[in-house]
C-alpha positions in Angstrom: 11.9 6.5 -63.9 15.1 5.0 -64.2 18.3 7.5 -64.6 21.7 7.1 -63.5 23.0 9.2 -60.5 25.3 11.5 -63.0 22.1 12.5 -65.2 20.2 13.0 -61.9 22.1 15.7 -60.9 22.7 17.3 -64.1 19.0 17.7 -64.2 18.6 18.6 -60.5 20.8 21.6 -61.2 18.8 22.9 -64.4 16.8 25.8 -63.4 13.3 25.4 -63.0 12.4 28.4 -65.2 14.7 27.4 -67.9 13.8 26.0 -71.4 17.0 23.8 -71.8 18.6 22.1 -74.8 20.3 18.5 -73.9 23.2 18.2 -77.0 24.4 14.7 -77.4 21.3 13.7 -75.8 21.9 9.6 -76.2 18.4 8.3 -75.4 17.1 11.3 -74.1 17.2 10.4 -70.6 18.0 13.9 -69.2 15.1 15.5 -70.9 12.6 13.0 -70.2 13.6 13.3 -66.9 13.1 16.7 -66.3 9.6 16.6 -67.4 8.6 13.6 -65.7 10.2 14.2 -62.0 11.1 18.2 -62.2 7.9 19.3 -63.9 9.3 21.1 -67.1 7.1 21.7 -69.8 9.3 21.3 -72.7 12.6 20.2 -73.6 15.0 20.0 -76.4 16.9 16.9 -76.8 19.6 16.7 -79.7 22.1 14.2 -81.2 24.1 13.9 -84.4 23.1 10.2 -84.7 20.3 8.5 -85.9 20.6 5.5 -83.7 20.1 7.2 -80.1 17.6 9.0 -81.7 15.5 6.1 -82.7 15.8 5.0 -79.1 15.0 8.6 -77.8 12.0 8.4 -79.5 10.8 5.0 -78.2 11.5 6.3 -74.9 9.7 9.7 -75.2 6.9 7.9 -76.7 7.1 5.2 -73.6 7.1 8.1 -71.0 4.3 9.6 -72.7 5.8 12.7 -73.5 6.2 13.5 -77.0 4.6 17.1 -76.9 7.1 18.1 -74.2 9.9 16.5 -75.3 11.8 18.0 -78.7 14.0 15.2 -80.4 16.4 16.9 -83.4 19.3 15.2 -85.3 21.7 17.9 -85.3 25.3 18.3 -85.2 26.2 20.5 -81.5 24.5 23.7 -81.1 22.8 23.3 -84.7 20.0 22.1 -82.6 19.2 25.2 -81.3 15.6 26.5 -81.2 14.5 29.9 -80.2 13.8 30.4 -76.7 16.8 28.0 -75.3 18.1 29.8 -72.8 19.9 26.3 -71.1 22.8 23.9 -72.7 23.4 20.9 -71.0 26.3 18.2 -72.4 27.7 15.1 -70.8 29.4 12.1 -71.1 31.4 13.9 -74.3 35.0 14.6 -74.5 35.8 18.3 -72.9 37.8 19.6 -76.1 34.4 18.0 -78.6 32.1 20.3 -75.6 34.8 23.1 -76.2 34.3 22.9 -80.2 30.9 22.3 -80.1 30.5 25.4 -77.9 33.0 27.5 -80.3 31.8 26.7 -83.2 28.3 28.1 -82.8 29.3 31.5 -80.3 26.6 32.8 -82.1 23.4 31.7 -80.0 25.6 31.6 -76.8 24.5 35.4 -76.6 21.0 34.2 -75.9 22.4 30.7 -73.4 21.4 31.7 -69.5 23.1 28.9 -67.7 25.8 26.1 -69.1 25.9 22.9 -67.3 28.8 20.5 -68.8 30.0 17.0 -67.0 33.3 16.4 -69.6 34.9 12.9 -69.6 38.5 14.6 -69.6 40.4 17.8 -70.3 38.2 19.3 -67.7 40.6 22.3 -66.7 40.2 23.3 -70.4 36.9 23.3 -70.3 36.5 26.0 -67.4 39.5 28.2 -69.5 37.0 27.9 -72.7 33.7 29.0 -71.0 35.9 32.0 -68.6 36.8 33.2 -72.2 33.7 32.9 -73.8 32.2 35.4 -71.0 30.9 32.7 -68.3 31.7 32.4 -64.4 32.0 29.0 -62.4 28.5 28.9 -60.6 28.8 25.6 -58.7 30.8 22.9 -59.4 29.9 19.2 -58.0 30.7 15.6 -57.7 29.2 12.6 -58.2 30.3 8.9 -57.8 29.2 6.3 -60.6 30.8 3.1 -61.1 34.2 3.5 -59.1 34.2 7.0 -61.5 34.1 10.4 -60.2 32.5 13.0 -62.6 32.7 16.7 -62.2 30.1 18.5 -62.8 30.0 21.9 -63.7 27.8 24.9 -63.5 28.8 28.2 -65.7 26.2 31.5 -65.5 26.8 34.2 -68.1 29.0 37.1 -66.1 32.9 37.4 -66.2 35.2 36.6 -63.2 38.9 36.2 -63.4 40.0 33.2 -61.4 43.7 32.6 -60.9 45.5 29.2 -62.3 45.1 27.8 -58.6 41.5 28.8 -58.5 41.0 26.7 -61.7 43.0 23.7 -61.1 41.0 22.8 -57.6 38.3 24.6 -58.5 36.6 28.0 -57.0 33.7 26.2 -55.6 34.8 22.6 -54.9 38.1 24.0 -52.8 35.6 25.2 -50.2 34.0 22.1 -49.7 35.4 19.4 -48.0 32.7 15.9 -47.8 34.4 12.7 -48.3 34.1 12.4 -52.0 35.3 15.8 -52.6 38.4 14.8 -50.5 38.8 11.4 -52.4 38.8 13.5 -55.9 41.8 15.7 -54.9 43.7 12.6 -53.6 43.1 10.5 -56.6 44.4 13.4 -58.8 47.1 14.0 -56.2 48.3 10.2 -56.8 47.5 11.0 -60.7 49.8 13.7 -60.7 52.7 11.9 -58.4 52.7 9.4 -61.2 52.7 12.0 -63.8 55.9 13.9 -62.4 57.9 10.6 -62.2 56.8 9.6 -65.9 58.0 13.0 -67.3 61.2 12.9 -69.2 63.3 15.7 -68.0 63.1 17.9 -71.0 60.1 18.2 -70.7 60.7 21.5 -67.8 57.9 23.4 -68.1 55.6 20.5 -67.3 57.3 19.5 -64.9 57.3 22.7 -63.0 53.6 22.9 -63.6 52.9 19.4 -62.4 55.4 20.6 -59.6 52.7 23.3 -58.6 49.6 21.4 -58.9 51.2 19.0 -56.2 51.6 21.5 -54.1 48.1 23.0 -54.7 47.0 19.7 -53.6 49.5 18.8 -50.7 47.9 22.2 -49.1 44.3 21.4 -49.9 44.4 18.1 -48.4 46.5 18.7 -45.5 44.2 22.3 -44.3 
């Protein structure tokens, strides 16, 4: 079947044993694809629009496989269905997957593994899920369109990480492939361009974006 590389990994790193829940599910790519390619026998796919959802179902219906594949218009984690022990969101913004996730801490208690892939604010999603009780299990790139996602892997478990340890990441600072490399250089020109854009009042910015430069003039340079 036909999946973009993004959803192909997000899938590829859903546990094999898990009965996952896709929220924001679009056409229910994700979920369709887990079945078909990774063998999962059912799946929960939600969004809070009737539109995707009409396509969902032509597609589920198309893939022939409706009786594995759960479609529910729901608003976030108001999908839920006993059992779920696997969230997956992408292609949202990271503080709608921060809200989404905080606004429903009740059936995180029962939630496994998170796998998010946020559009933006992505540093804030890592602070969110370290303070709702999660660790960063693996964290990866992928390439789509001239755009490099992140992709993010939390497991239920506390871990402190410092504010270096966030900003490049626990996992991605240890690797260091071509694409990896190209991420910290882009947001190494990002934040260049940032620091000369500041006005100077604003000082504690500036001193962060000061630090990050420098987190990134190491990384790139070791």
């Amino acid at each position: 079947m036909k999946i973009n590389n993004r959803l192909k990994t997000i899938g590829d790193l859903v546990p094999l044993s898990a009965y996952p829940l896709d929220i924001g599910c679009d056409h229910a790519l994700l979920s369709i694809y887990l079945v078909k390619e990774k063998g999962f026998s059912k799946t929960v796919a939600s969004d809070n629009k009737s539109c995707p959802l009409k396509k969902a179902k032509e597609n589920v219906n198309f893939y022939k496989v409706s009786d594995k594949v759960k479609l529910i218009e729901a608003e976030g984690l108001d999908s839920y269905t006993d059992g779920i022990d696997t969230i997956t969101i992408s292609g949202m913004g990271g503080l709608n997957i921060n809200k989404i996730l905080d606004d429903n801490r009740k059936y995180l208690k029962n939630i496994n593994t998170i796998i998010l892939s946020p559009n933006n604010y992505s540093d804030a999603v890592k602070r969110k899920l370290i303070k709702l009780g999660y660790h960063i299990d693996n964290e990866v790139l992928v390439k789509e369109n001239n755009i490099i996602y992140q992709i993010f892997v939390f497991k239920r478990g506390k871990k402190y990480y410092s504010y270096k340890k966030i900003f490049l990441g626990p996992v991605l600072s240890k690797k260091r492939d071509n694409l990896t490399l190209e991420y910290y250089r882009n947001l190494l020109e990002n934040k260049k361009a940032l620091l000369k854009a500041l006005p100077k009042s604003f000082r504690t910015k500036i001193k962060v974006t000061k630090k990050e430069i420098k987190y990134l003039e190491d990384i790139m340079n070791n």
